[in-house]
C-alpha positions, 0 to 999 in steps of 0.5 A: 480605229478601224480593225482592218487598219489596226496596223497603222496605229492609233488615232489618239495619243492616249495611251492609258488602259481605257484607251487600249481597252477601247481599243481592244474593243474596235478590233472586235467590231465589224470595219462597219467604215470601211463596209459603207465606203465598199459599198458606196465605191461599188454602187458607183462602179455600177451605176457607172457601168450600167449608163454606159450599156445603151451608149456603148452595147457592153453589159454591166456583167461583161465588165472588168474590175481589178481589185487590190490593196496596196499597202506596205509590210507583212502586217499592214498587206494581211489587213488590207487583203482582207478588205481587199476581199471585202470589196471583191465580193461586193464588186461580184454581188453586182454580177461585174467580173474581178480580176487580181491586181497582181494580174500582170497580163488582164485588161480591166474597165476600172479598178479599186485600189485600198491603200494606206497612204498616198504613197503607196500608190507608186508601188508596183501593184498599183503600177501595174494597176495603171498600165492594165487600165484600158484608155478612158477607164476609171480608178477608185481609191479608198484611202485610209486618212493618216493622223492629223491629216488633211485632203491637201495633204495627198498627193496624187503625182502619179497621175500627170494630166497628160494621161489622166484628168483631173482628180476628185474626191468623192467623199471624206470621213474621219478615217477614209477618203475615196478618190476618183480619176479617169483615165483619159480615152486618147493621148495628144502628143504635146512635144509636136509643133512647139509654133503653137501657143497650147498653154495659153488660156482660150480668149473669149472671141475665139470661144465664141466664134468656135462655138459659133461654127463648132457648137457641138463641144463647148470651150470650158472657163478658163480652159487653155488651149491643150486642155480643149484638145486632150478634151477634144480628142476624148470626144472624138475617140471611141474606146473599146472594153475588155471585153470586145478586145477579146471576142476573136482570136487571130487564128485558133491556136494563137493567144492573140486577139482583136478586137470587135466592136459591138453594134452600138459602138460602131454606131457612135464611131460612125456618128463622131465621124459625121459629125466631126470628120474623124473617128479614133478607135483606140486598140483596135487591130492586133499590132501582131498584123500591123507591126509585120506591115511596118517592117516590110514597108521599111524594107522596101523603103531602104531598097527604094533610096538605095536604087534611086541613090545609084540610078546611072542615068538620074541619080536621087538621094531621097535622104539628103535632098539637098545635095542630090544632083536631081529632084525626087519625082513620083512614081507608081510604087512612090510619090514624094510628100516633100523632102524626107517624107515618102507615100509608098504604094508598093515594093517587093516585101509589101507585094509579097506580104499583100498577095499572102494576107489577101489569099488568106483572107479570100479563103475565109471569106469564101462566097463573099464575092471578094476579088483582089487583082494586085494593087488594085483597090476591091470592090467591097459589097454588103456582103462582104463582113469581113475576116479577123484572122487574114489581114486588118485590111478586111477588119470586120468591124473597119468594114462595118463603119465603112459601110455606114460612112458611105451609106447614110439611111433614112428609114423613111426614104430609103424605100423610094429608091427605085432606081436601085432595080438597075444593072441587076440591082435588088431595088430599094432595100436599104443595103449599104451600096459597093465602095472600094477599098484600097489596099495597104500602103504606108507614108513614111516619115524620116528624121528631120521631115518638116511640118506639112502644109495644112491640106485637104486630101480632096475637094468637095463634090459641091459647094451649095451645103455645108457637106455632102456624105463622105465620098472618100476616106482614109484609114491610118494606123502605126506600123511601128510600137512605141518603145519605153526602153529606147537604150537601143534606139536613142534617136527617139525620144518617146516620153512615158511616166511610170510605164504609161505613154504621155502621147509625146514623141519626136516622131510627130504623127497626124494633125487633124482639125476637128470639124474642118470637113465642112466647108464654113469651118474651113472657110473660117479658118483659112478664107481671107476677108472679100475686101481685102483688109484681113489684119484682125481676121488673120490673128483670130483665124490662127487662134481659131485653127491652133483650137481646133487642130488634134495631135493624137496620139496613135501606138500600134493597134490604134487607128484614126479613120477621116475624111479626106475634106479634113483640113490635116497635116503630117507633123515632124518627126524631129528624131536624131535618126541611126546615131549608132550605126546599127539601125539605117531606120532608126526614128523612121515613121511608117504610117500604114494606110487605106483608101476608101472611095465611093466606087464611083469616084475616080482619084486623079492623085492615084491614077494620074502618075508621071513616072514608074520605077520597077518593083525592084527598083532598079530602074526607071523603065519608062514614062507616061 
C-alpha cells in the first residue's frame, strides 16, 4: 500500500508478521504511485492550458487550479493533505496559479480532486469544487482504487450530462484511477418546448442534409437530438477565464468586477458569430449593472397594466387578454409581441436609471466624441472604447465585437476605399466605420405567454448571395438571477443539481437556429417545395429545424449577441405566476436588450409607431 493512504487499509488479507513488516516497510517509501499520477495529472493540465493560449490570449501563468483532497475522517484528510500538497507544488512548478479548495469565493480554470472513494465526491469540498468551476473548465480526479474494485464500480452520479460531458478515464493501476470530465461552456434549457422529440436518436437523412448546408459542425453517430444541441451551443459559446473575469473593477472602491475579454477572444466571438449568426459569452457583464435594469423595467411594466387596465375611455387588461374590452396596441414606450409578452422601450424608472448610467458613462468617456439625446440610439465611432464602470450598455469589449460584426476587413482591400475621403472622412484607413447603438430596452414575458412564432427580426438587404456582413443586430442579457431557493418564489421552477444550474426552467428563454442567418439554410427549413407536392420535405424540414434550434441557457451576466436574419423565437414562460400574494412579478421574465444598426439603416419596426402612451402612462396623449 501506498504510504500517503496507508489509512485505507491493506491491499491483502494477510495479516502475518511479513505481511506487516512489508508493510512497515511501504509507509517508509516515497508514494513514488502516487508522484507519477501527480505528475502525468499536471502535464495534462499544462498541456491543455498551454494549446488554449494562441485560441484564447490567456497565458499558462494566468491560470487557475484548485487543488483538494476530499477524503473523509481526521486520518484519512491528514494523509490526503499531503498528497494535496504534493500536487500543488507541481501544479506551481508549471508557473499555473493554486488556489485552496476550501475557497468558497475563487473562480477556477480547472481543478484536481485527490479523493479516497467515489463517494466522496459529494462532500462539500468537492461541491463547492464544482460550483467554483468556471463553465467549460476541466476536473481531474485521482482516485485512490478500493480492494477488489473494478472501473465500473465507480460512480460518477454527481455529474449529470445536462452539466457536465462525458467522463473519461485517463488511466488505471492497481492502486489509482485518474478521471477526467468537462464542464460543459453553455447549458440548454431542456424543460422548454416539450413539442419537440430532443431524445431521439438523429436519422441518417437529416445528417446528411444538415451537414450538406451546416458543414462546419458535424452530427456524431448515434448522436440524439439534445446531445447535438448541448454540443452545438458549446460550439457557438465563447467562455472567458479567471482571469479576464477579474481585469476591471466596477468602480475603484467596489469588489466587483467585469470581465474583459482578451484580443484573442473577442476575435473568435466575432467569427462564431459570422459564421453561425449568433455568439454567446458566458459571464460577461456584472449582474450588479443588469439586475437593477431588470428591476426597474419590472417597475415600469407594473405601471404600465395598471394605467392602461384603468384607462377611461379603452381600457386594456395586458394580463388577462382574453376578457379585456379592447385589444392591446403598440405604443412608443410599448409594443405587444402577442398576448403576455410586452417590448418595453421606456418608462419612468428606466428613463431615470438611463439618464443616470448614460452621464456617468459620458464622463468617462470624455473626448470619445459620445452624445446620448433621450432614447435616442448613439452613434458609436472607432473612437469610441467604451467604459467598464457606467453602464453594460458601453461594455468595452460588447463595443469591440460590434466594431468587428459590422466592419469586416480584408487587409489587401481595405486601402482601395478611397471614397472614405468624403464628408471629412480620413480616407482609407481600415477603421471600423460609425453604427448605432440602441439604448437598453427589455422584452417581457409573463407567466403563461406561449412559444413564438419562429421569425426573423429583419429581412435580408439582397437576395443574390447567401449573406451579406450583418447590417443589425441584437444584444440579449437577463435582467433577472436565477434562484436555487425558490421557497419564496414557488411559481418557478428552476432545476439545479447539487447547487449547479441544469439550464431548466419554467421561465423559457430564446430559441435560436444555429446557422439560420444565411438564406439556403432558412430556405431548407422553412421554403415549400416549387411544385407543390412538400409531403416528405414537411416531415424532414421539421426534423431539420428541431436540429438546428439552440434553447440556451442565460443567468445573469450572460449574454447572447445575433443577427437579426436569425431565424429565433421567445419560448414559454410556463411559470404559475404570485401564487402567494406577496410578488405581482413573480415568474415575470425581463429579457433586457440592445439594437445595434448600421448607421445607415433605418428600422420601419422602431420608428414607424401607431400610437403613444405618456411616460407616466396615464393616458394615450395623441395618434399618428
Amino acid at each position: 500500500m501506498d504510504a500517503a493512504w496507508v489509512a485505507f487499509g491493506s491491499d491483502s488479507d494477510d495479516s502475518d508478521d511479513d505481511s506487516t513488516a512489508d508493510k512497515n516497510e511501504q509507509a517508509q517509501q516515497p508514494n513514488v504511485l502516487f508522484e507519477s499520477n501527480a505528475a502525468a495529472v499536471t502535464v495534462a493540465i499544462t498541456q491543455y492550458f498551454a494549446s488554449l493560449t494562441k485560441t484564447t490570449g490567456v497565458g499558462l501563468g494566468e491560470r487557475v487550479v484548485a487543488v483538494t483532497s476530499v477524503v473523509y475522517g481526521d486520518e484519512c484528510g491528514e494523509e490526503a493533505g499531503e498528497l494535496k500538497t504534493m500536487m500543488t507544488e507541481w501544479v506551481i512548478r508549471r508557473g499555473m496559479k493554486v488556489v485552496a479548495g476550501h475557497d468558497v469565493s475563487s473562480a477556477c480554470d480547472a481543478a484536481v480532486l485527490i479523493v479516497g472513494d467515489t463517494k466522496d465526491l459529494q462532500s462539500d469540498s468537492s461541491l463547492n469544487i464544482r460550483r467554483r468551476l468556471v463553465p467549460g473548465g476541466i476536473v481531474w480526479m485521482i482516485i485512490k482504487r478500493q480492494e477488489n474494485e473494478s472501473d465500473n464500480n465507480n460512480s460518477f452520479d454527481c455529474f449529470p450530462g445536462s452539466i457536465w460531458e462525458e467522463i473519461s478515464c485517463v488511466s488505471t493501476s492497481s492502486s489509482y484511477s485518474v478521471h477526467k470530465i468537462q464542464k460543459r461552456a453553455c447549458l440548454v434549457n431542456a424543460m422548454s418546448c416539450p413539442w419537440m422529440d430532443k431524445k431521439s436518436i438523429i436519422g441518417k437523412e437529416v445528417a446528411l442534409a444538415a451537414e450538406k448546408k451546416c458543414g462546419n459542425f458535424k452530427v456524431a453517430e448515434n448522436e440524439s437530438y439534445l446531445q447535438f444541441e448541448l454540443r452545438a451551443a458549446s460550439q457557438v459559446t465563447i467562455v472567458p477565464s479567471v482571469a479576464e473575469r477579474t481585469r476591471a473593477k466596477i468602480t475603484s472602491t467596489d469588489e466587483a468586477y467585469t470581465t474583459i475579454l482578451t484580443d484573442t477572444n473577442i476575435k473568435h466571438a466575432i467569427e462564431k458569430f459570422r459564421v453561425h449568426g449568433l455568439v454567446i459569452i458566458k459571464g460577461l457583464l456584472p449582474p450588479e449593472q443588469t439586475i437593477p435594469w431588470g428591476n426597474v423595467v419590472l417597475e415600469d411594466f407594473t405601471s404600465a397594466v395598471e394605467a392602461l387596465k384603468n384607462h377611461q375611455s379603452r381600457p386594456v387588461d395586458l394580463l388577462n387578454p382574453d376578457k379585456g374590452q379592447f385589444e392591446p396596441l403598440s405604443y412608443k414606450e410599448m409594443a405587444m409581441r402577442e398576448d403576455l409578452r410586452v417590448d418595453l422601450r421606456s418608462g419612468p424608472s428606466m428613463e431615470k436609471l438611463r439618464s443616470q448610467e448614460n452621464n456617468l458613462a459620458s464622463e468617462a468617456m470624455a473626448g470619445n466624441n459620445v452624445i446620448d439625446v433621450g432614447s435616442q440610439p448613439t452613434i458609436i465611432t472607432a473612437d469610441t472604447m467604451g467604459t467598464a464602470g457606467s453602464s453594460w450598455r458601453y461594455h468595452p469589449s460588447i463595443l469591440a465585437i460590434l466594431k468587428g460584426l459590422f466592419n469586416p476587413r480584408d487587409d489587401s482591400l481595405y486601402k482601395g476605399n478611397f471614397g472614405r475621403w468624403n464628408f471629412g472622412g480620413n480616407g482609407p484607413d481600415g477603421s471600423p466605420q460609425p453604427f448605432r447603438l440602441g439604448q437598453i430596452g427589455s422584452v417581457v414575458s409573463c407567466p403563461g405567454s406561449g412559444d413564438q412564432a419562429i421569425h426573423a427580426d429583419t429581412p435580408h438587404l439582397f437576395e443574390h448571395t447567401d449573406c451579406h456582413p450583418c447590417h443589425y443586430c441584437n444584444v440579449f442579457t437577463p435582467g433577472y438571477k436565477v434562484a436555487n431557493d425558490q421557497t419564496d418564489n414557488p411559481s418557478v421552477q428552476n432545476e439545479f443539481v447539487d447547487g449547479l444550474w441544469t439550464g431548466s426552467s419554467t421561465m423559457g428563454g430564446t430559441a435560436l437556429v444555429y446557422d439560420s442567418h444565411r438564406l439556403s439554410v432558412s430556405a431548407m427549413l422553412l421554403a415549400e417545395s416549387d411544385d407543390g407536392n412538400d409531403n416528405d420535405n414537411a416531415s424532414l424540414r421539421r426534423q431539420l429545424l428541431e436540429l438546428l434550434t439552440l434553447r440556451p441557457a442565460l443567468d445573469a451576466g450572460d449574454i447572447v449577441v445575433f443577427d437579426n436574419r436569425t431565424l429565433h423565437y421567445g419560448i414559454a414562460n410556463i411559470s404559475k405566476g404570485d401564487t402567494t400574494g406577496k410578488d405581482s412579478n413573480a415568474g415575470r421574465r425581463p429579457m433586457l436588450y440592445l439594437n445595434v444598426t448600421q448607421s445607415w439603416f433605418h428600422d420601419p419596426k422602431v420608428s414607424n409607431l401607431l400610437l403613444v402612451i405618456d411616460c407616466a402612462y396615464h393616458r394615450i396623449i395623441r395618434q399618428f
